[in-house]
N, C-alpha and C positions, 0 to 999 in steps of 0.2 A: 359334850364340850361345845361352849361357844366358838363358832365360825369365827369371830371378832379376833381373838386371839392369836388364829393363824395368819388372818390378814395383819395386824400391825406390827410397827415395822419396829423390828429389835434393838436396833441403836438407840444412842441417847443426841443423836443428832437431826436437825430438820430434815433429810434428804432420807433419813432412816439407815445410812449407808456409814462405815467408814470415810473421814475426809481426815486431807494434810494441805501443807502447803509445798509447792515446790518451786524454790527458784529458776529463771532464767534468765541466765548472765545475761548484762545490758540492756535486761528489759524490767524485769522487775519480776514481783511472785504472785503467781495464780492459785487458785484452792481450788482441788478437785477433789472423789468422791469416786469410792468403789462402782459399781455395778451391778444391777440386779439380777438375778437368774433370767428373768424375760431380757435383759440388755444382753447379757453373754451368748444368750442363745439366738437372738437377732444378728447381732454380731456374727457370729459363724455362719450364716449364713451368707455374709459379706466375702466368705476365705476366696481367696486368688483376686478381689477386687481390692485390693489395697488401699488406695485413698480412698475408697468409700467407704471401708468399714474405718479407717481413721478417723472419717469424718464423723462417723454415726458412733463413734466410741466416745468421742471426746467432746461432739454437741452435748451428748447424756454426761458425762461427766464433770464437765468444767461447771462450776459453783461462781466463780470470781476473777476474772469477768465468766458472766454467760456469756457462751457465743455460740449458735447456731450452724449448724454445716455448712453453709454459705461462708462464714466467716471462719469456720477452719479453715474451707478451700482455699480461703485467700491468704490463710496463715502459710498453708503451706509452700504457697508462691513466695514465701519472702522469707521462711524461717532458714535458717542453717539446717545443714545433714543432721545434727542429732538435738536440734533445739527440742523437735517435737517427742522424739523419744523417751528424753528426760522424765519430762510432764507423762506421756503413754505409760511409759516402766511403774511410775508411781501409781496409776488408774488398774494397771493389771496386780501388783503389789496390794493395794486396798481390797481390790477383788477376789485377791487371794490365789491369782493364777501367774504366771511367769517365774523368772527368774526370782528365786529368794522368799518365795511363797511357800508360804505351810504346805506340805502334801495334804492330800483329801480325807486322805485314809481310804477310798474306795480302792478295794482288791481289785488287782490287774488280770488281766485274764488268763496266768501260771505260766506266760512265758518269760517271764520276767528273770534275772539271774538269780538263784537263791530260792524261788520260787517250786 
């Protein structure tokens, strides 16, 4: 097997990622883009630091406008309590993790109810 294969990137999109768009009221609509296995797992890395993994979720995510962790930070100085959420939900949604995301299918580890 060619290596090449495994490197590119599955979608039929420039980012190689799932993207949507998501409105926010009185400001207008951004396009963002799932996240890649190296982003999620960088990402976790961030847990209990909260705006910095916001930041560093959604610098890699946002498509339109780009904006850079620097200008998350300063989103988040100005956004409403769930302006940023909106947008985040939809990134973890694409990614395929949170709320209303496909399960994995990776087996739990049999403590599960039913299990």
């Amino acid at each position: 097997m060619d290596k090449s294969a495994l490197l590119k990137p599955r979608a039929e999109t420039p980012s190689g990622m799932p993207e949507a768009d998501v409105d926010v009221p009185g400001v207008g609509t951004v396009r963002v883009r799932g996240l890649s296995r190296w982003e999620l797992i960088t990402a976790q890395k961030l847990e209990g630091k909260t705006l910095e993994q916001e930041r560093f979720i959604l610098s890699k995510a946002m498509l339109d406008p780009q904006m850079g962790e620097d200008d998350i930070a300063a989103w988040q100085k100005v956004s409403g309590p769930m302006e940023i959420n909106a947008v985040a939900e939809k990134v973890n949604e694409l990614s395929g993790i949170g709320k209303g995301a496909a399960k994995s299918g990776v087996p739990g580890d049999g403590n599960q109810p039913g299990a």
